[in-house]
N, C-alpha and C positions, 0 to 999 in steps of 0.2 A: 430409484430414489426420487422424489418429488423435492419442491418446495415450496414454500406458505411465505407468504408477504409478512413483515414485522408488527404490522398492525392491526392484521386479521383478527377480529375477535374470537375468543375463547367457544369451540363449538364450530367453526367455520369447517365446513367439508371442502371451501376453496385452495385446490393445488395442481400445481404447473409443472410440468415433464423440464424436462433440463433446456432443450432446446426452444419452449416458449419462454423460462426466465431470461434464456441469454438471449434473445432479440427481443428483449420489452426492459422495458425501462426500468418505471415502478410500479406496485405493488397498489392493490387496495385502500383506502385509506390514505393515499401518500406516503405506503411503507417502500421497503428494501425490503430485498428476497433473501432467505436463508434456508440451509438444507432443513426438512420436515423433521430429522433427526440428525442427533451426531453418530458417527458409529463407534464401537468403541472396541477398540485393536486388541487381541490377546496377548500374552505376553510371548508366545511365541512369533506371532506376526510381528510386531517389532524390531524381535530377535532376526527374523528374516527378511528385514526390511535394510539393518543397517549396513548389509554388504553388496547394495546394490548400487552402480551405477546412478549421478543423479538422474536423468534422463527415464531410468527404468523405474525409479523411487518415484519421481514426479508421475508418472503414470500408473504407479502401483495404489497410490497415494488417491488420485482424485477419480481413479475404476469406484471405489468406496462412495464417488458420488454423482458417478454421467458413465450410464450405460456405454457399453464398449462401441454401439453402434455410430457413434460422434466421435471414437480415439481412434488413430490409427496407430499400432503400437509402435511402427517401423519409425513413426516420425517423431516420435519422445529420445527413440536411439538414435535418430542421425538428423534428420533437417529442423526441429526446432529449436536447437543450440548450437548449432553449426557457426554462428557467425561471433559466437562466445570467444575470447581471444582462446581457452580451451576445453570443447569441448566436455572432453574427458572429465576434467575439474572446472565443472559450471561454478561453485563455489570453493574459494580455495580461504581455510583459517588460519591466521596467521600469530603465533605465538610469542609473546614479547615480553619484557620484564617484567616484577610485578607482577604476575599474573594475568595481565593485560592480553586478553584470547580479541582478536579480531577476524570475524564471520566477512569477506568480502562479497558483498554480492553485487559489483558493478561491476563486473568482468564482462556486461553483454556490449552489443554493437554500440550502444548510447551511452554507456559507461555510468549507468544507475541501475540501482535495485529493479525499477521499474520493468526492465525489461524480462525479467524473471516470468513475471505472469504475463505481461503481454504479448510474448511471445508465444506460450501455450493458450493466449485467448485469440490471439489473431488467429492462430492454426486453426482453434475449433470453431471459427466463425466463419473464415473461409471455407471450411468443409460444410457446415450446415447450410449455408446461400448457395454453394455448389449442388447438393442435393436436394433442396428445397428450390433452386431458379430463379431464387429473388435476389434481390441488391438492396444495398444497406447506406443510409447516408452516415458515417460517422460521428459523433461528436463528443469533442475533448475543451474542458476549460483547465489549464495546468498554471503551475504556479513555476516551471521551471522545468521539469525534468518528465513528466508524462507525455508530455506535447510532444518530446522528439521518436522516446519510447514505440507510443502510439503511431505517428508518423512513420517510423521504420515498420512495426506489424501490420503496416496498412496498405503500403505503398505499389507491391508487389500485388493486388489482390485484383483480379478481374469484374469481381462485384460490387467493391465498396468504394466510394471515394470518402476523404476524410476531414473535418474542419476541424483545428484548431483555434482557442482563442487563451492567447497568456497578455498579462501582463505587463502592459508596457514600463519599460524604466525601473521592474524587478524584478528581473533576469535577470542572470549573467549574459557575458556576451559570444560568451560560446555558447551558452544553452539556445541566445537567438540563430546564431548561425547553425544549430542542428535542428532547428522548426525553417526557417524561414531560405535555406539555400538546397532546399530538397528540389529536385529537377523531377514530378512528376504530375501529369494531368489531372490525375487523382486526387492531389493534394493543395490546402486552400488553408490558408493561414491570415491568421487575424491579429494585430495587437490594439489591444484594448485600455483606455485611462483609466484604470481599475485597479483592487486588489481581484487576487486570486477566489475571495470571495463572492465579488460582485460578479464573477463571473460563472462562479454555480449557477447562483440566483436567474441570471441572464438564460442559461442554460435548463435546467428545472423548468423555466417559465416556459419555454418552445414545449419542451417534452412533455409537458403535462396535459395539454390539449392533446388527447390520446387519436383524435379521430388524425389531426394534421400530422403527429408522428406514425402514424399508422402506415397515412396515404402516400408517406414520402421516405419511410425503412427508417426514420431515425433508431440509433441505436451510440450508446453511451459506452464509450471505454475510461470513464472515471470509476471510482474503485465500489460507486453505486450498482456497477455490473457486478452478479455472485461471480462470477468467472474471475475478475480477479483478485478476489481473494479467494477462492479454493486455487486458484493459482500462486499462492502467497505459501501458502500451510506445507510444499515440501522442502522450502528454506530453512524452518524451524527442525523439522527432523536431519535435515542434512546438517547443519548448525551442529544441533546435538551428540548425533553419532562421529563426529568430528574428534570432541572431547570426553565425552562421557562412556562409562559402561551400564548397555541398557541390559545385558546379564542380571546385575543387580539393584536396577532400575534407582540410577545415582541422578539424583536430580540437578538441573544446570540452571541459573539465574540468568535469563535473557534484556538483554538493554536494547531498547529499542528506542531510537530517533521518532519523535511522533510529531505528525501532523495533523491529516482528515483520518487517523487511527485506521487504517485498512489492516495493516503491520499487525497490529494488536487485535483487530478484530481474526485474523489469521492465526497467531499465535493463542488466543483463547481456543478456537478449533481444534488446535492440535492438540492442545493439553485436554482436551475433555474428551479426546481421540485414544486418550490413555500416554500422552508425549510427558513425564517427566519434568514439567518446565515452572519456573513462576516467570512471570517477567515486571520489568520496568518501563513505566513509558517517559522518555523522557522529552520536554520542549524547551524552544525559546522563551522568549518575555510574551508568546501570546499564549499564555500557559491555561483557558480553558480548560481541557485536558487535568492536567494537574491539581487545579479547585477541585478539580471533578472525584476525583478518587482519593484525592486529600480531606476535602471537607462538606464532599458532596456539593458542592456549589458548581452546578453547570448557568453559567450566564456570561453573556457576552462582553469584551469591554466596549469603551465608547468606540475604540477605530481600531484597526491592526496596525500592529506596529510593523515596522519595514527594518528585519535584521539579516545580520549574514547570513542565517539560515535559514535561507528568503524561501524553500519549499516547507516549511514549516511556518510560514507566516501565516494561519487561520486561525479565524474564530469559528469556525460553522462545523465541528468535524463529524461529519453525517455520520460515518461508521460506529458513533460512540451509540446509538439507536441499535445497532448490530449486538453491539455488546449489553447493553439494558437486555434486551429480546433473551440472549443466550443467560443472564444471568437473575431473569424474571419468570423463569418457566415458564416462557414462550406465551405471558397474559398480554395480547395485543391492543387489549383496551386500555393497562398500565402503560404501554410504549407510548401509545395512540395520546394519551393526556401529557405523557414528559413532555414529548417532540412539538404537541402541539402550543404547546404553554412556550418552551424554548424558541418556536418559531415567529410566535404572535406578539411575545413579551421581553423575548430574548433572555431570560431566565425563570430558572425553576430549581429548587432544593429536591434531591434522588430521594424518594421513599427511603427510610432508614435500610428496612430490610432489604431490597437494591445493590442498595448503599453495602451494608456487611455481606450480602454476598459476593459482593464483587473485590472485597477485601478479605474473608475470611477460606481458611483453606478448604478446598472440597478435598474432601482425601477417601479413598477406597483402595487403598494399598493391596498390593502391590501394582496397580496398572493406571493409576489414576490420582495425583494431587496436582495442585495448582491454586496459585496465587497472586492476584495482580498485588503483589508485595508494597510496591511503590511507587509517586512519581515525581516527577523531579523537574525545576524550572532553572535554564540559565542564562544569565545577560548574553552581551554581546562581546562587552568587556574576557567576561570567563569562557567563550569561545574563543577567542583568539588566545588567551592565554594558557588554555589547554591543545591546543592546537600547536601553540610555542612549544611546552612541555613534552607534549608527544615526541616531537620534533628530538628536542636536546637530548632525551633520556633515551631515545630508539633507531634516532636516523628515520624515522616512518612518517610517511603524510598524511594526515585524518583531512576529510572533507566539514566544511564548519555545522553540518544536522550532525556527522558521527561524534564529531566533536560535544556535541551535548549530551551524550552515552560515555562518552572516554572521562566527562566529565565528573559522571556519578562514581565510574571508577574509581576515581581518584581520589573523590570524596569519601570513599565507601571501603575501599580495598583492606584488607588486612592477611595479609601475606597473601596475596592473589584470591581471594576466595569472599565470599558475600559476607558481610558483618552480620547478618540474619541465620541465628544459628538453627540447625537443620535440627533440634530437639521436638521444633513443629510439625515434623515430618516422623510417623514408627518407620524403624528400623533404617533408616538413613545413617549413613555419614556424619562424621562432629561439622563437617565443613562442607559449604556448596561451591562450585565451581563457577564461573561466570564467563559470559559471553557479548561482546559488544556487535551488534549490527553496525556494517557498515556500508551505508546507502550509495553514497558516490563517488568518485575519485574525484580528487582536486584539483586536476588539470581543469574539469570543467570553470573552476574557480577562484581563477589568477590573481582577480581582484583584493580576496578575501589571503591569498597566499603574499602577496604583497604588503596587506596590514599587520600581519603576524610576523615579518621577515622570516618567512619561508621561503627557501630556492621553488620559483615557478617549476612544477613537474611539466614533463611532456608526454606525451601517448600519438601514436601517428592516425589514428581515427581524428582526433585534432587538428594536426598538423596535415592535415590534405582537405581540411573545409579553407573555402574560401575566406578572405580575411575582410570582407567588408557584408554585411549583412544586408542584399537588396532590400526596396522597398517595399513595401505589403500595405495590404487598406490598413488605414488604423479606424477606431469604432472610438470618438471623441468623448470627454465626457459633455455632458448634455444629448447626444443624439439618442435616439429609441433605439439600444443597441438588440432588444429582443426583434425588433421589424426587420433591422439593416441582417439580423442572423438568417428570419425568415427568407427575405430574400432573397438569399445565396442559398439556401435550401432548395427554393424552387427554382432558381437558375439551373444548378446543378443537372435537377431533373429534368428540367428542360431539354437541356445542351449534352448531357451526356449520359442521361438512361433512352432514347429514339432515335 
């Protein structure tokens, strides 16, 4: 399997082996890389997909797109989910009234989604600098929960050391103390007077002087690496096979928490993989995202707003270029004009046709329909008040991003099953099942558990960090925070690749 950068133009014979996309940045033009094709599942593969193991599904899953010589199969069964509270049930769903299906995927070391994929991308990264002799400098700009993810698939690596830079003062404060009380060499951590934003931007700016990222292994574990999101796409088949029967290929309504849309860029994947699914994206008040698919208005507002669902506070979500790409028949010159306009202008109106494909069903039945159905915007107010909810009707604790999935639930629900009736679908079911992603526990988020009078949860990953967050540089506003990055780039290589 190859891949082609998002904005290659139409007729490009440019394309990249797996292990050049996962140690480069970006793409031609300024694009993201995506696979040269989807592949698309039979219905017996499927069938013999759902009775595996995640571990062996995760690797069953992305053989489809990285040569076997970069997987080691032994370590999908046993060392890259090991530190999962368990293994066995990497994701476990949990069924609740109402119809209210919850998909947990924070069961890893970090106790976020996140660690789903960066775990099988730290493994393939370390295996390719192992074979290849080189060393990597990392770099993460997180809005809350990549930063620590990333930090832990990093930490252990003999080739890589890794930079952090979040957010100051829109974090939680455990999320600071799973970045900033890490005890390793390797590891170099920044808070920044920023949104999660400005620190793409910050970030982008280093890496795009390709010759400096070159001479020094920069390499990106934000969700701009293809690694992870093809690290993303066996969440949604494990999701699936959870609740549904893919015997008669019964299709499942996915709600998804969105931020920089990796989630959904993953979730498109798998549906055009032959997955059965439509999904929902849903956000906070910086609902980008939602104009987007709502009324085609991708533009930015005047500032990010700063909410509970503070790793959803973006305006920039680069992976929606992912999704154009996939849903523009791969015309890089169309990508090439969106992004640019959005970049330069900070808005742009989706080509109609875009536009209705990314709304209207693609359907090839029996192994293929999909539909980004809907998406859905909620205050701050209806995060906690659904989060209450949850609470009183189930005993259960949603994190405040699941909480804006639990949300459309709620809104949506009719005897457990999607109000969107499956007659858009041949030979479906009267009714679709539904399923809520849910990105992180709420212990990370005592704050947010305290606004809603919810009992503070506990988890002992937690409860054995230190309770005072050391000091770390902070990167001010006013200073040249792309120079003060360079500079620890090249300390780094100084001091610890001779």
């Amino acid at each position: 399997m190859y891949f082609r950068g998002t904005r290659d133009p139409p007729g490009s014979t440019k394309r990249c082996t797996f292990d050049e996309v996962l140690l480069s940045n970006l793409a031609s033009r300024g694009g993201i890389y995506l696979p040269e094709q989807v592949p698309t599942l039979s219905h017996s593969k499927l069938k013999a997909l759902s009775t595996l193991p995640y571990g062996e599904l995760c690797h069953q899953l992305l053989s489809e797109f990285i040569e076997e010589d970069y997987m080691n199969r032994s370590d999908f069964s046993s060392r890259i989910f090991e530190e999962f509270d368990d293994p066995k049930e990497v994701i476990h769903v949990t069924k609740l009234q109402g119809g209210l299906n919850i998909a947990e995927l924070y069961l890893g070391p970090t106790l976020a989604f996140k660690d789903l994929a960066l775990s099988v991308l730290g493994n393939l990264v370390d295996s390719i600098l192992e074979k290849k002799k080189k060393k990597a400098i990392v770099l993460v700009a997180t809005s809350g929960d990549t930063g620590s993810a990333a930090i832990h698939s990093v930490k252990k690596m003999a080739n890589a050391d890794i930079i952090v830079l979040y957010p100051k003062g829109r974090c939680t404060h455990v999320q600071e103390l799973q970045m900033t009380t890490v005890q390793s060499p390797n590891v170099h951590v920044f808070a920044v007077e920023g949104t999660s934003d400005d620190l793409d931007e910050v970030m982008l700016a280093v890496i795009s002087d390709s010759a400096f990222a070159e001479e020094h292994g920069l390499l990106i574990f934000n969700s701009i690496n293809v690694g992870r999101i093809l690290g993303q796409i066996p969440m949604y088949f494990c999701a699936y096979y959870h609740l549904c029967n893919i015997e008669t290929m019964e299709p499942l309504e996915v709600v998804v928490p969105t931020g920089g849309c990796g989630s959904i860029a993953a979730g498109t994947i798998a549906a055009k993989m032959g997955l059965p699914i439509k999904i929902v994206a849903c956000t906070n008040k910086n609902d980008v995202v939602t104009r987007c698919i709502q009324n085609a208005d991708f533009s930015k507002q005047p500032y990010v707003y700063h909410t509970y669902a503070s790793a959803m506070d973006i305006q920039c979500p680069y992976n929606m270029e992912r999704i154009f790409h996939l849903f523009c028949e791969g015309d890089g010159d169309l990508v090439q004009d969106v992004m640019g306009a959005f970049e330069s202008q900070g808005k742009i109106v989706i080509p109609p046709h875009v536009h209705a494909s990314m709304n209207d069903v693609i359907h090839n039945y029996p192994f293929t329909f999909f539909q980004i159905v809907e998406s859905y915007s909620v205050s701050d107010e209806e995060i906690l008040k659904t989060m209450r909810r949850c609470w009183d009707e189930n005993s259960y604790a949603i994190c405040p991003h699941t909480s804006t999935a639990v949300s459309f639930h709620f809104a949506h629900r009719k005897a457990g099953f999607s109000k969107f009736q499956a007659s858009i679908f041949v030979h479906c079911s009267p009714t679709i099942r539904r399923v809520v992603l849910a990105t992180a526990s709420l212990v990370k988020f005592p704050e947010v558990s305290q606004a809603c009078g919810i009992p503070v949860p506990s988890h002992p990953r937690v409860d054995a960090l230190p309770r005072v967050s050391p000091q770390v540089p902070i990167m001010k506003e006013g200073d040249d925070w792309g120079a003060l990055l360079r500079q620890k780039i090249m300390e780094i290589k100084k001091l610890r690749w001779n």
